[in-house]
VODOGU-529904 format. One record per residue: x, y negated, z of N, C-alpha, C in turn; residue in three letters. Coordinates in steps of 0.2 Angstrom, whole numbers, plus 5000, padded with zeros to 4 digits. Atoms other than C-alpha are relative to their C-alpha. Example, Ala and Ser with C-alpha at 12.3 -4.5 7.8 and 13.67 -1.06 7.14 Angstrom:
    nxx    nyy    nzz   caxx   cayy   cazz    cxx    cyy    czz   resn
   5004   5006   5000   5062   5022   5039   5004   4994   5000    ALA
   4996   5006   4999   5068   5005   5036   4996   4995   5003    SER
END
This chain:
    nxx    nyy    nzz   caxx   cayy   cazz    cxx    cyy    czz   resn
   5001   4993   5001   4503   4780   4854   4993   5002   5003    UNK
   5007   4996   4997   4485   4789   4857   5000   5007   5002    UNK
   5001   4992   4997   4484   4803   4867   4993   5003   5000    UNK
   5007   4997   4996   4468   4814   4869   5002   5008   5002    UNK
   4997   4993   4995   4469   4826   4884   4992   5004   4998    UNK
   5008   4996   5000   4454   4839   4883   4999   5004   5008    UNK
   4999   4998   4994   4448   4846   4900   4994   5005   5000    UNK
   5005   4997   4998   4434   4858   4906   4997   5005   4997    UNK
   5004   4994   5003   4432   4873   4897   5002   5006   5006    UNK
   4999   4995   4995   4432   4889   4906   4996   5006   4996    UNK
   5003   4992   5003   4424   4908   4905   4993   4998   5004    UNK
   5007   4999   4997   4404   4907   4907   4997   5007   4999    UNK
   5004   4995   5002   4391   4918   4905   4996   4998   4994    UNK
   5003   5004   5004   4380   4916   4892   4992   4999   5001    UNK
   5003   5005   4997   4368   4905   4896   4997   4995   5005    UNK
   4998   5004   4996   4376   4895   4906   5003   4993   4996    UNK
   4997   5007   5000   4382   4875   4906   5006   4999   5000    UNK
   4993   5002   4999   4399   4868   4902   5001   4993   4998    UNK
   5001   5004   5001   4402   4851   4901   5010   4998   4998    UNK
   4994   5001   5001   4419   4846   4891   5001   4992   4999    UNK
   4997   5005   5002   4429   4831   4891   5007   4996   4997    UNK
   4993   5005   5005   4441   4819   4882   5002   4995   5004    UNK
   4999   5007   4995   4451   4807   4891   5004   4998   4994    UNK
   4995   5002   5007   4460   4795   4877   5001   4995   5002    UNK
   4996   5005   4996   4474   4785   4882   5002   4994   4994    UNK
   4997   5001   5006   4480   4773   4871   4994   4991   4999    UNK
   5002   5008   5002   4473   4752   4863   4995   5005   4995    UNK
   5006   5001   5004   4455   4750   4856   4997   5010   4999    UNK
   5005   4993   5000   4446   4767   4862   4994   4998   4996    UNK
   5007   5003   5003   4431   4756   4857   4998   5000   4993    UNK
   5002   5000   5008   4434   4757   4838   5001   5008   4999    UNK
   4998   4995   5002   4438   4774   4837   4991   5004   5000    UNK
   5005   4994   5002   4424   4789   4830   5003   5005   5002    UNK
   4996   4993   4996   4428   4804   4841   4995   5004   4999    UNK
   5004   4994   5001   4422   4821   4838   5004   5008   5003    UNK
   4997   4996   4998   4424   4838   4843   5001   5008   4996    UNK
   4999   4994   5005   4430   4855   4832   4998   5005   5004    UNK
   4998   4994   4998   4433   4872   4836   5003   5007   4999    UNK
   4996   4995   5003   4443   4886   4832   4996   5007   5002    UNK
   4999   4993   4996   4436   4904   4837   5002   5005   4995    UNK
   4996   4994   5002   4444   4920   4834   4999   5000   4995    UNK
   5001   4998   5008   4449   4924   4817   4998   4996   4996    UNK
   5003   5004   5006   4442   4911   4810   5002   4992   4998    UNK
   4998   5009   5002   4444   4892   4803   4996   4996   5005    UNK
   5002   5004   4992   4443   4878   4815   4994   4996   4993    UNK
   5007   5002   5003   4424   4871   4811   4999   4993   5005    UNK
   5001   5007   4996   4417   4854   4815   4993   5001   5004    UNK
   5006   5000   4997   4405   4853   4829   4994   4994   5001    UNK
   5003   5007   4999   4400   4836   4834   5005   4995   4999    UNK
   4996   5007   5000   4404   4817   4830   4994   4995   5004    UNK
   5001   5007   4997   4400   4801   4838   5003   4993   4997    UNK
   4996   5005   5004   4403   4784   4832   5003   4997   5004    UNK
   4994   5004   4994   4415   4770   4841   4992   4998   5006    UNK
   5005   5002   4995   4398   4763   4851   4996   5006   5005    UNK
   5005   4995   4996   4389   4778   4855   4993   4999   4997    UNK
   5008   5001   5001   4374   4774   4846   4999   5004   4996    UNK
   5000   4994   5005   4375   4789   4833   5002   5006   5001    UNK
   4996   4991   5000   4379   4808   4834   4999   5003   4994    UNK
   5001   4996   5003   4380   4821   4823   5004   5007   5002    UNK
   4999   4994   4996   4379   4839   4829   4999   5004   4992    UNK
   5002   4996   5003   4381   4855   4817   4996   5006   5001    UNK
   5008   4997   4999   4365   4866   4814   5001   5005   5005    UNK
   5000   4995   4994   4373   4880   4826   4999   4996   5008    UNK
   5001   5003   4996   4373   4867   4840   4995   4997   5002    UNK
   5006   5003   4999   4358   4856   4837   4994   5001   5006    UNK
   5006   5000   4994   4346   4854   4852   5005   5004   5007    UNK
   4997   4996   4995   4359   4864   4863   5006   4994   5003    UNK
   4992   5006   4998   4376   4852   4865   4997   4992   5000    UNK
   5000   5007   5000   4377   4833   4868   5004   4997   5003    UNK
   4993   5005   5002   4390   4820   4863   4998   4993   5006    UNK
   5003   5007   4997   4390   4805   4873   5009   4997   5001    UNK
   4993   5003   5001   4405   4793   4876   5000   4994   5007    UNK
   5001   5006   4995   4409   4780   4892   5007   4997   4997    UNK
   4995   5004   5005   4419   4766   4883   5004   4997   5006    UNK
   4996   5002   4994   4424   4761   4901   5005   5004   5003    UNK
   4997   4997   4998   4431   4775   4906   5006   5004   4995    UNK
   4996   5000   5006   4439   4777   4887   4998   5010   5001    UNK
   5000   4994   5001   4432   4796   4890   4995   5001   4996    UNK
   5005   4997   5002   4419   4805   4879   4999   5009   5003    UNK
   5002   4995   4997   4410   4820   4884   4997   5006   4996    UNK
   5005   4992   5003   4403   4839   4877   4995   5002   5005    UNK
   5005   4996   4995   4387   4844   4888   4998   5005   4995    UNK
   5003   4995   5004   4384   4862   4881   4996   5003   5003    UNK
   5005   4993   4998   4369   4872   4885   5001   5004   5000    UNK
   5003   4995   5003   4363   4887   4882   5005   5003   4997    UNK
   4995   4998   5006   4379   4894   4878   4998   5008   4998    UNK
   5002   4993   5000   4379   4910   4868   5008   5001   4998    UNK
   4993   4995   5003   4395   4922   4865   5004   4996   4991    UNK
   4994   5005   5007   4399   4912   4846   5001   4993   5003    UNK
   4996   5004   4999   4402   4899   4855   5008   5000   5005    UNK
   4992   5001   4995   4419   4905   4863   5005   4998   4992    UNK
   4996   5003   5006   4431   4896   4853   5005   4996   5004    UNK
   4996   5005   5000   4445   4883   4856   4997   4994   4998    UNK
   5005   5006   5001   4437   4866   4856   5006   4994   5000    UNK
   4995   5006   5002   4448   4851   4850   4996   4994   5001    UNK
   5003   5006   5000   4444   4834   4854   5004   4997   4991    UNK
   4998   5004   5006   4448   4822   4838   4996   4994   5002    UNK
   5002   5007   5000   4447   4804   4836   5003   4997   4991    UNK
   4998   5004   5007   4450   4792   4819   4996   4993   5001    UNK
   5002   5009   5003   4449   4773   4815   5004   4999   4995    UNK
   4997   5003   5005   4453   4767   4799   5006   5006   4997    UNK
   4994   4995   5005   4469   4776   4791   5003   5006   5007    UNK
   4997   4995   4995   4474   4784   4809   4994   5004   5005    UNK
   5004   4994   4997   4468   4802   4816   5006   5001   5005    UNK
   4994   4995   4995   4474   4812   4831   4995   5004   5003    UNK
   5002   4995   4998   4470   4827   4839   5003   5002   5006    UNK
   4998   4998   4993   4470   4834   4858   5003   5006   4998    UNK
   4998   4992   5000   4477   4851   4861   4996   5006   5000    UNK
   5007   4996   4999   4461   4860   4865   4998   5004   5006    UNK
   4999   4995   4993   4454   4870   4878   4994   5004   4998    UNK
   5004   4992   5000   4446   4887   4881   4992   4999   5002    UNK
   5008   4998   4996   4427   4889   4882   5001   5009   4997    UNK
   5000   4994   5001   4425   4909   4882   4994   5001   5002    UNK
   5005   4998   4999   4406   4915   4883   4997   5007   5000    UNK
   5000   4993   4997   4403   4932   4890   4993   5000   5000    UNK
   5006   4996   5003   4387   4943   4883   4997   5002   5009    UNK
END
């Protein structure tokens, strides 16, 4: 069974650093493409960033580009969120997510909240 714990969200200011992580328990962290969602208020949980099973690739969406950054350490089976610059739309619930092949799974999420 895979688990992903999500960790380090909190209340900032806005434009202030939060750096989020995934810990994933579980066989063959190394084939997995891990990515991260988010839910904010009111609305549908939207895709943020992905990364592939190596780390050689990202993909951020245009509200995040040049401000956040995916990275992954295969040894420690963690991947990470560094978000800059946060501003106020980014308070949301933030979901880890992983997938290989036919199987998906989903952290529980944790709070980033960005105060104006």
């Amino acid at each position: 069974q895979v688990q992903l714990v999500e960790s380090g969200g909190g209340l900032v200011q806005a434009g202030d650093s939060l750096t989020l992580s995934c810990a994933v328990s579980g066989r063959a962290f190394g084939t997995y493409n891990l990515g991260w969602f988010r839910r904010a208020p009111g609305k549908e949980r939207e895709f943020v960033a992905i990364i592939n099973w190596s780390g050689a690739s990202s993909y951020y969406t245009d509200s995040v580009k040049g401000r956040f950054a995916f990275s992954r350490d295969n040894a420690k089976n963690t991947v990470y969120l560094q978000m800059n610059s946060l501003k106020p739309e980014d308070t949301a619930v933030y979901y880890c997510y992983g997938i290989a092949g036919p199987n998906s799974y989903w952290g529980q999420g944790t709070q980033v909240t960005v105060s104006s």
